[in-house]
C-alpha positions, -999 to 999 in steps of 0.1 A, spaced: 45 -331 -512 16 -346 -500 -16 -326 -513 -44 -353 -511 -56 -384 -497 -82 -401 -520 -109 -420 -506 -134 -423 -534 -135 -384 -533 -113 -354 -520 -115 -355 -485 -82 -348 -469 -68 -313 -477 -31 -312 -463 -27 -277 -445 4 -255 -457 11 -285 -475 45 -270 -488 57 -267 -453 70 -303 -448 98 -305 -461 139 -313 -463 158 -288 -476 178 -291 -508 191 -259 -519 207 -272 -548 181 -290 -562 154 -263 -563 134 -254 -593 150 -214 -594 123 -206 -616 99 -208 -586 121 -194 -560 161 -192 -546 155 -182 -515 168 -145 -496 185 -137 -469 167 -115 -441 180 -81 -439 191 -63 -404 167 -39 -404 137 -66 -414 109 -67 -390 107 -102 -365 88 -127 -376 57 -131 -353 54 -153 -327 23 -173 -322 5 -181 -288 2 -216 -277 -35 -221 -277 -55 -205 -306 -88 -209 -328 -92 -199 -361 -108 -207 -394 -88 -215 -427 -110 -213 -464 -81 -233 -485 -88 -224 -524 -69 -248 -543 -62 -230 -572 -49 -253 -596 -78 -283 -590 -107 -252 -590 -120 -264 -556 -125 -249 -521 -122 -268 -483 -129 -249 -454 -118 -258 -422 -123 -248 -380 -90 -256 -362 -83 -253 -325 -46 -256 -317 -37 -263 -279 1 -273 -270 -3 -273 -233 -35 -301 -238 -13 -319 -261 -44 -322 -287 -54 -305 -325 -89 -306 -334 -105 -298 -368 -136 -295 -386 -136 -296 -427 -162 -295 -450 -150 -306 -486 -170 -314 -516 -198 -317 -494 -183 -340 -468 -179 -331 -434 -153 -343 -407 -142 -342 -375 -110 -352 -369 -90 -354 -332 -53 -356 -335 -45 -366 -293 -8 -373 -286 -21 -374 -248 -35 -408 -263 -13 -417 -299 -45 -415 -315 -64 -399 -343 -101 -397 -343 -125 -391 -373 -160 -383 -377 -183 -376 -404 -203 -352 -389 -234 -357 -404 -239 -396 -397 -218 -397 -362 -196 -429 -379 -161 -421 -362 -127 -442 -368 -103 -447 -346 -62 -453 -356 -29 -450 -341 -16 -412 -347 13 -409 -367 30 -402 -400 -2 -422 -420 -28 -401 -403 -36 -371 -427 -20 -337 -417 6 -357 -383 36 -341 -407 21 -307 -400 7 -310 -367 37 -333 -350 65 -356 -353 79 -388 -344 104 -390 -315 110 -425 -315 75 -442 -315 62 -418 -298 40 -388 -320 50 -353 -304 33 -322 -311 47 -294 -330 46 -256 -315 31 -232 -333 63 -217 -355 80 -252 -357 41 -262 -376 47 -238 -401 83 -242 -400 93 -204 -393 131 -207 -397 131 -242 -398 160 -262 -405 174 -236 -417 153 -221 -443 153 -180 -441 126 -161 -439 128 -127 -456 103 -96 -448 91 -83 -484 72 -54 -477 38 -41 -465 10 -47 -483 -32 -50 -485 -46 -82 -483 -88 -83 -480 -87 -44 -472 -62 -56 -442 -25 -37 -436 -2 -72 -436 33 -74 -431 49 -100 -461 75 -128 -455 87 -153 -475 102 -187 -476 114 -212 -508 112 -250 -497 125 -280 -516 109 -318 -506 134 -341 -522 113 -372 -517 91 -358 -546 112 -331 -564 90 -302 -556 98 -269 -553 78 -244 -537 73 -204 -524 54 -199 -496 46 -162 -491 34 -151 -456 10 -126 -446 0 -114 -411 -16 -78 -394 10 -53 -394 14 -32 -361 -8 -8 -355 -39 -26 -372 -68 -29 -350 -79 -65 -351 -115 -80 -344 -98 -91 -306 -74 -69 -303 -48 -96 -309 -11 -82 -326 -2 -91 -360 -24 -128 -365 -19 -145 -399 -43 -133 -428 -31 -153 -456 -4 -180 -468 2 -184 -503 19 -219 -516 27 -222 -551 54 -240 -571 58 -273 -590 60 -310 -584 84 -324 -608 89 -303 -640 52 -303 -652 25 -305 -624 24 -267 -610 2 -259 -579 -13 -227 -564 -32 -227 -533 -41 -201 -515 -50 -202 -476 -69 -174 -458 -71 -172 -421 -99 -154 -408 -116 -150 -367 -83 -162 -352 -84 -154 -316 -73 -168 -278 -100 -175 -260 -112 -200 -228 -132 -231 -232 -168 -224 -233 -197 -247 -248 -188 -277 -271 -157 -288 -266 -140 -291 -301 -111 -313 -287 -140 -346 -285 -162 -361 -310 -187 -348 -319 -219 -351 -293 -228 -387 -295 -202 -403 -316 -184 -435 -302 -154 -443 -311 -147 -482 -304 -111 -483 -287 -107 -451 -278 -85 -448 -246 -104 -433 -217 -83 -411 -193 -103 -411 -163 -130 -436 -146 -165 -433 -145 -178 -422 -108 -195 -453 -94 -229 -441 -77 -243 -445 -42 -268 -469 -27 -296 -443 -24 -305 -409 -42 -333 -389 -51 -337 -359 -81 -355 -340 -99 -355 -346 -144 -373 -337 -175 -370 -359 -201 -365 -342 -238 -376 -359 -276 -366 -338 -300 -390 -359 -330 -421 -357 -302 -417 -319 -292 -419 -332 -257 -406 -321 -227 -416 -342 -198 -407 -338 -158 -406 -365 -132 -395 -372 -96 -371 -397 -90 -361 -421 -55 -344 -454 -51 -332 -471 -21 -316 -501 -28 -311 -505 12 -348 -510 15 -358 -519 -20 -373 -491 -31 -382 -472 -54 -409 -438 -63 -421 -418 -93 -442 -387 -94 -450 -382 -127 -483 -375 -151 -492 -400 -179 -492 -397 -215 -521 -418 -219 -556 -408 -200 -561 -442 -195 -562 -459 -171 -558 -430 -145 -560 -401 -163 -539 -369 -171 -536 -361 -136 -501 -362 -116 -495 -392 -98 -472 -410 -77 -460 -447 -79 -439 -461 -51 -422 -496 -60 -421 -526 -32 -391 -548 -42 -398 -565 -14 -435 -574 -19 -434 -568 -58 -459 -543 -58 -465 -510 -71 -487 -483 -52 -503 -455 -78 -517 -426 -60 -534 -399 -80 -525 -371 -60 -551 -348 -59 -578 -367 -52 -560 -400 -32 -573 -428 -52 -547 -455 -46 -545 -490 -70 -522 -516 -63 -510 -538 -89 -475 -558 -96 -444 -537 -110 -446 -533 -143 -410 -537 -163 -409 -511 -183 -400 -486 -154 -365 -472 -143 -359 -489 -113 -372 -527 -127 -351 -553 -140 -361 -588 -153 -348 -613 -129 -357 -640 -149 -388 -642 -178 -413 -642 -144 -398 -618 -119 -385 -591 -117 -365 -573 -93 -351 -537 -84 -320 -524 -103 -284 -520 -91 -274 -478 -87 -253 -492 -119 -284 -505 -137 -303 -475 -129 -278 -454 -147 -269 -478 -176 -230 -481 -162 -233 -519 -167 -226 -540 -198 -209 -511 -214 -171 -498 -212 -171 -457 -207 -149 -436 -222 -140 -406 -206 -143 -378 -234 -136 -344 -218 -154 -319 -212 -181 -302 -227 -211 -272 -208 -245 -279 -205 -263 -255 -187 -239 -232 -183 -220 -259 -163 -187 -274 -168 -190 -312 -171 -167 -341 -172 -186 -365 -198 -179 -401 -207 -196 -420 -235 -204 -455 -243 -223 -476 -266 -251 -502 -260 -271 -529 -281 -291 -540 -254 -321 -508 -252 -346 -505 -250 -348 -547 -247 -319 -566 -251 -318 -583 -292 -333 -553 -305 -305 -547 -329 -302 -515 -324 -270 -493 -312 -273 -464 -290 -252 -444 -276 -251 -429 -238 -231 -395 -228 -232 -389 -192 -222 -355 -181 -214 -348 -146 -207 -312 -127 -170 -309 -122 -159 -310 -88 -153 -271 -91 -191 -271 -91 -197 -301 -68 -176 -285 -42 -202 -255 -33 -229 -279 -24 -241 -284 15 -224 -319 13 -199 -340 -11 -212 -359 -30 -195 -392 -33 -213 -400 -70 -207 -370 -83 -231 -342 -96 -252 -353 -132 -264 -330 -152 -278 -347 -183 -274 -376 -200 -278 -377 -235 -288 -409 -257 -291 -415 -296 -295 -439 -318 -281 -421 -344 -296 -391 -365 -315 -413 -389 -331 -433 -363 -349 -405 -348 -346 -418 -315 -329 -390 -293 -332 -382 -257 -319 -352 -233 -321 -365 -196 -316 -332 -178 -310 -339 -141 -318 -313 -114 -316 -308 -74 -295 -343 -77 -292 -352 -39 -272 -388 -31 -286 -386 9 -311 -412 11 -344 -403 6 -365 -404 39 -387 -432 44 -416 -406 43 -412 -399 5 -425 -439 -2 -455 -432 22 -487 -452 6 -510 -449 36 -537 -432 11 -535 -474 5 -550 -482 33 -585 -474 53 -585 -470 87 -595 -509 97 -559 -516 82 -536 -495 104 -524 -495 140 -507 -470 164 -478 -485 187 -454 -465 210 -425 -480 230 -400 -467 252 -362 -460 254 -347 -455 285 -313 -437 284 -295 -405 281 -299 -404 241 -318 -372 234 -289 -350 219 -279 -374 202 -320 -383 190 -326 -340 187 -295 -336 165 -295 -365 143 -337 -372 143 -338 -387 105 -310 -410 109 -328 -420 142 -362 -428 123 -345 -450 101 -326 -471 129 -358 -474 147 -375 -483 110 -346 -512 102 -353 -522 139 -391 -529 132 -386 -546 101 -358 -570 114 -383 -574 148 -412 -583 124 -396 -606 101 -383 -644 104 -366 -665 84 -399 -674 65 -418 -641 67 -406 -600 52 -416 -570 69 -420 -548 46 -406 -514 53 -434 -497 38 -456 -507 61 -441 -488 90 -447 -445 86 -451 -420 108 -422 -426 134 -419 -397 157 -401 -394 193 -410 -374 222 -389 -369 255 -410 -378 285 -395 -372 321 -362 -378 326 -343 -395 299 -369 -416 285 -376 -417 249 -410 -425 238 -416 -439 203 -447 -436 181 -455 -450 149 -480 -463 126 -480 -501 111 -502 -509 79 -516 -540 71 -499 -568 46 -499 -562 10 -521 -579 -14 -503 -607 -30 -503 -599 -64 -460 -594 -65 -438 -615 -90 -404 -605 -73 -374 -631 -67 -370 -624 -27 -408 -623 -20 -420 -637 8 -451 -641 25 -460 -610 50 -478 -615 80 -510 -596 93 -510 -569 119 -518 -593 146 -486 -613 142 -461 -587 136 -476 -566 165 -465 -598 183 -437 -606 174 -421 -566 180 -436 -573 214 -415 -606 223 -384 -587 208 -386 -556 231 -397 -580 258 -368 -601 249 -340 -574 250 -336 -581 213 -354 -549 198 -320 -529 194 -319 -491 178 -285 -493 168 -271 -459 149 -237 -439 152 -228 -405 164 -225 -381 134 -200 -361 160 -177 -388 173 -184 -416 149 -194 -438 175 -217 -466 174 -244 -467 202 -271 -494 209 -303 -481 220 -325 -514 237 -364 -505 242 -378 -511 273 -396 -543 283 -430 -544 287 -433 -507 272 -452 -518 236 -486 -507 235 -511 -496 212 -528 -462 209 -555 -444 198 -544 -421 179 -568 -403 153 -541 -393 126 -565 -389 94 -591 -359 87 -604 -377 64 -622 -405 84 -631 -391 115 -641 -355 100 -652 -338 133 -613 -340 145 -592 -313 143 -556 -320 124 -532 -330 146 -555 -335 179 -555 -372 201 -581 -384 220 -577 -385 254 -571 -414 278 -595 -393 309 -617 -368 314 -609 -334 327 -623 -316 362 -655 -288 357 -691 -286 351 -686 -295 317 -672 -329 319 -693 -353 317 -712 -335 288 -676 -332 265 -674 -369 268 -705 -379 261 -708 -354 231 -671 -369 220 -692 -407 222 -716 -394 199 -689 -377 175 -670 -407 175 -701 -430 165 -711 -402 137 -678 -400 125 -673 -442 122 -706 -440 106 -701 -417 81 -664 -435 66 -683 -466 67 -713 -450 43 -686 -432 24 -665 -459 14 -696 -484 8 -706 -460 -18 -671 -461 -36 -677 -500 -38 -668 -514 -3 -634 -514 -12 -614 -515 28 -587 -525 8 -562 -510 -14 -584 -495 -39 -581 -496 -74 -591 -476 -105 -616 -489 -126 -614 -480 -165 -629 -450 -163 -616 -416 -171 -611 -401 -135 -606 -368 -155 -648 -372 -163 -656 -379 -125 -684 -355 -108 -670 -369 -75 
């Protein structure tokens, strides 16, 4: 009979250890029992369901000691989990015959193992058997060998066990292997009992006693106690416990690879800080970019105010714009952030969608699933040596959880990523380094070229209005499908504006918009900033050239026939080419800003004539004046905040402390 496994202290307690046994009649001990036959009118043994919970306090009797243990049972998943405590030591153990493999955790360092499942792991004699090499599970009533090979099991009587009406069987077992001999007496609800779920007859108590040999006698008693059916809700007790790895555990399903482009919504969670903090996240990889809105820890150097940092892969710089007041500093990307990866020890460059989630250098395993949020996730786990910088000798570990796609489904539009939820990171519990990365409003369309807008950059001397024309019959297909059109008409400026030995950078280009003149002629605005400062340490950076040569350039393409608005019917799938017409770039005079010409009204343009009346030629003259006053006044204002015509930066100073 196996009874314990010793690892410097108690730690494995066999369940029903009596049960697993070959039948000797002959051989039995008859002072322990002999063995009955049932009787006609005896009541049927009870059957038990396929997928239970329930938890077992095992007093071993004869050794003065007590284990307790959670156990969820579930034959259609083909998996036994278990949680013990014994002598102070607390496990998890996984017994998977999906996978031939039995898991174990201490529960209170996260330090799992990993073996083949089979007749060496502890309890596989109870739980299953070997057909072959393969480890099969047992059902309920073969595990605790109801009527197995051919030992009878006789109804006693009716009796009180814990102030609970039981029904009594029992059963004598012999295990020659060890010469033991042993009684196991059976207790479960009797009909008519109420139980806590309304379940019929559930077990109550087993009671194994007998002898090993002639002169080692046991007694143990096991007591069953909130055994109920019920669906899979919270942690999921068939994994490891939340950020345990086990190395060599077989993953049953791959990890979603993400998109190019996405944008959400997070809070990031440390437990040992009490912090909870939000941010705004967007990466393009098409374009190289990336955006944070955020507020700083720190005051300094911007202050505890909510900002917004948009990353330029292209140039290598980062824009910073306090957001309530639209001071702007420009300075190179720092590494430290999401989207940054070190190129090389000088540059650095944006991350892969695989970087930016931590999917490379690691193998995931696919775990299961577990709820977070009151959502359903598939979650995979890996381990990493390589955070937060790579030889810092320290192992964390990475759960991903992701909606399943019963939850994925009811969005607008599939996603092809998938739907995360959180992502949860440790370095184990003595560390102290913990995270929660709870994801929100996840959206995998790309994020419009607006949401990287850094104008607030740029003073009115560094920006220019253009508008071109598109002849053709395109406006359903422009009205119906405007955002994908902006960026077609965005990729056609930057490819225009850059050469072999010059970049464009897509930053520079906002404010796209298309009106329908007469007939079926498009006409394209938009707004082109001025170069970035070169301050960048990026791998692909090239030199930009000023407004002056890029408006040139654009020019010779749509002059040229080469200035092509390629993008495809969402409704037929069909490419189309949209080629500007020649000769139609020109600049305008759009006033687009408040804030520099403060006498115009939002969203007004001056006007290329005067209109008929009385009144004329005093409007225009008073709109000279205006005009002047206006120019006037944003060159006074900004040579009091320094001179700065420029990307402006922040000095040292609190901003918080400002009287401006």
């Amino acid at each position: 009979m196996e009874i314990f496994k010793m690892a410097g202290m108690m730690r494995y307690l066999p369940l029903l250890v009596a049960l697993c046994a070959t039948v000797v009649r002959c051989q039995m001990d008859t002072s322990v029992c002999m063995g009955q036959d049932p009787g006609p009118n005896d009541p049927a043994f009870p059957t038990l369901p396929t997928a239970f919970d329930t938890h077992i306090e095992a007093n071993i009797n004869n050794r003065a000691f007590t284990t307790d243990f959670h156990m969820w049972y579930n034959l259609s998943q083909n998996i036994v989990g278990l949680e013990s405590t014994s002598a102070g030591v607390r496990l998890s153990q996984i017994y998977n015959f999906n996978t031939s493999q039995y898991l174990e955790t201490n529960r209170d360092t996260n330090q799992c193992t990993n073996s083949p499942l089979g007749t060496n792991s502890p309890l596989f004699t109870i739980l299953g058997t070997m057909n072959g090499n393969k480890p099969t599970m047992r059902t309920p009533n073969q595990m605790l060998r109801f009527n197995d090979g051919g030992i009878k099991t006789k109804w006693v009587n009716t009796t009180f066990v814990r102030g609970i009406k039981c029904n009594m069987w029992t059963s004598c077992y012999y295990i020659q292997a060890t010469q033991t001999t042993a009684r196991v007496d059976w207790f479960f609800s009797a009909p008519g009992w109420t139980t806590s779920y309304l379940i019929p007859q559930i077990p109550v108590r087993a009671h194994v006693y007998g002898k090993a040999g002639a002169k080692r006698p046991f007694d143990h008693v096991y007591d069953f106690a909130d055994f109920h059916i019920k669906p899979f809700s919270g942690r999921n007790h068939y994994m490891t416990p939340q950020g345990a790895f086990c190395s060599g555990e077989k993953s049953l399903k791959a990890l979603p690879n993400p998109t190019s482009a996405f944008h959400f919504t997070a809070e990031i969670v440390s437990p040992s800080s009490y912090a909870v903090t939000p941010i705004k996240e967007y990466y393009n990889d098409e374009l190289s970019l990336g955006r944070y809105d955020y507020v700083p820890s720190n005051a300094r150097p911007y202050g505890m105010v909510p900002l917004t940092e948009v990353h330029d892969f292209t140039t290598g710089v980062a824009y910073i714009t306090d957001q309530k007041r639209g001071n702007c500093t420009a300075i190179p990307i720092e590494v430290s952030m999401f989207d940054v990866k070190m190129a090389d020890p000088s540059h650095v460059r944006i991350r892969t969608s695989k970087e930016f989630f931590y999917f490379d250098k690691a193998a995931y395993i696919y775990e299961g699933q577990r709820v977070v949020r009151g959502i359903t996730c598939d979650v995979w786990i890996a381990q990493r040596n390589d955070w937060p910088t790579a030889g810092s000798g320290v192992n964390t570990t990475w759960e991903w959880y992701f909606a399943t796609p019963t939850y994925t489904e009811t969005l607008p539009d599939k996603l092809q990523f998938g739907n995360p939820v959180m992502m949860y990171m440790t370095a184990g519990a003595n560390t102290g380094i913990t995270y929660y990365y709870n994801i929100y409003a996840y959206d995998e369309t790309r994020p419009t070229i607006w949401s990287y807008d850094i104008s607030k950059c740029f003073n009115y001397t560094s920006r220019r209005d253009f508008s071109f024309k598109i002849p053709g019959n395109y406006r359903n297909l422009v009205v119906g499908n405007q955002e994908e059109f902006r960026y077609a008409v965005l990729r056609a400026i930057t490819k225009a504006g850059s050469d072999s030995t010059h970049t464009l950078s897509a930053l520079r280009v906002y404010n796209i918009q298309a009106d329908y003149l007469s007939g079926s002629v498009i006409s394209v605005t938009f707004t082109l900033l001025d170069k970035a400062p070169q301050i960048g340490d990026t791998t692909k950076q090239k030199p930009e050239n000023d407004l002056n040569t890029v408006a040139s350039k654009i020019s010779a393409a749509i002059n040229g026939g080469q200035f092509i608005v390629k993008i495809r019917d969402p409704v037929t799938n069909q490419p189309n080419q949209m080629v500007a017409q020649v000769n139609s770039l020109a600049q305008t005079q759009r006033i687009t800003k408040v804030s520099y010409y403060r006498n115009t009204v939002p969203g007004t343009t001056t006007s290329t004539g005067s209109s008929g009346g009385v009144m004329a030629g005093l409007g225009v003259a008073m709109l000279v004046v205006f005009f002047i006053l206006g120019v006037l006044g944003t060159y006074f204002y900004y040579r009091r905040q320094g001179g700065a015509f420029g990307p402006k930066r922040f000095d040292n100073q609190d901003i918080t402390e400002s009287t401006s």
